[in-house]
C-alpha positions in Angstrom: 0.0 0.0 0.0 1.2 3.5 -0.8 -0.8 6.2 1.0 -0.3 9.8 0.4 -1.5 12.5 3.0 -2.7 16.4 2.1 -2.2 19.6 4.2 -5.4 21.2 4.4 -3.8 24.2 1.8 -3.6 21.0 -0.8 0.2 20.4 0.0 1.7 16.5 0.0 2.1 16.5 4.2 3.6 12.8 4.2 3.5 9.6 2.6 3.4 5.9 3.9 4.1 3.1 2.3 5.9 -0.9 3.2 9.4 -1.6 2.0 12.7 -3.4 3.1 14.4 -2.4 5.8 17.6 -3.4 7.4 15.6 -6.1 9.5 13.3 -6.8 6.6 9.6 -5.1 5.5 8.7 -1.9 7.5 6.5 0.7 7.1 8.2 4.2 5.9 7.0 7.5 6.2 8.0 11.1 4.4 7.1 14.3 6.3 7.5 16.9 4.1 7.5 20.9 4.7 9.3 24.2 4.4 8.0 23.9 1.2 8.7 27.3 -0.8 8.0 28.3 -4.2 10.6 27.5 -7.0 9.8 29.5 -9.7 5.8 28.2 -10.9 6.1 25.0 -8.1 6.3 24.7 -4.6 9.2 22.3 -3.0 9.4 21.2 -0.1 12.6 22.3 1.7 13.1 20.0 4.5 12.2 15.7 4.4 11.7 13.6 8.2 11.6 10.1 7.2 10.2 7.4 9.7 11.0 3.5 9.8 8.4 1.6 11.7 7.3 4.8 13.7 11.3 6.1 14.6 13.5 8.6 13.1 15.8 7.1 10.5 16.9 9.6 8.0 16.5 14.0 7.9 17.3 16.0 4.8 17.2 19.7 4.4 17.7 21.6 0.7 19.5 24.5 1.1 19.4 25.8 -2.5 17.0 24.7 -5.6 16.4 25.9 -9.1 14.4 24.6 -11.9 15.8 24.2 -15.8 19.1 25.0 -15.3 21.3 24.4 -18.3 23.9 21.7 -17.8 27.1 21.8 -20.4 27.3 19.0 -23.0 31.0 18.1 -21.4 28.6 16.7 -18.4 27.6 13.4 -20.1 30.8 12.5 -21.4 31.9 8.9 -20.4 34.9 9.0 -18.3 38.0 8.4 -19.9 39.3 5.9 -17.4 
């Protein structure tokens, strides 16, 4: 099951869903928030995620842009 949770402004809040975890299935949840507007979308800034109800992992972006042009040299195979 993959369940997906709204903030009352229409924002995702969190999602839940089953997967492996180091001592086999778990249930995971994503808090999202600080979301702030990126150009014409909203991101969310900061991530809490949860393994069977306990902290396991906290990001935080510090900096985002959208369509930012990346230089052909970028997707060259590595020589070595």
């Amino acid at each position: 099951d993959w369940q997906l949770f709204f903030a009352p402004d229409g924002q995702l809040a969190r999602m839940e869903y089953m997967d492996k975890g180091p001592q086999g299935d778990a249930t995971f949840t994503s808090i999202y928030s600080d979301w702030k507007k990126i150009g014409a979308i909203q991101y969310p800034y900061a991530n809490k995620v949860l393994m069977g109800g306990q902290p396991f992992m906290e990001s935080s972006v510090t900096d985002a842009k959208v369509n930012v042009a990346i230089a052909d040299d970028a997707f060259e195979k590595p020589t070595n």
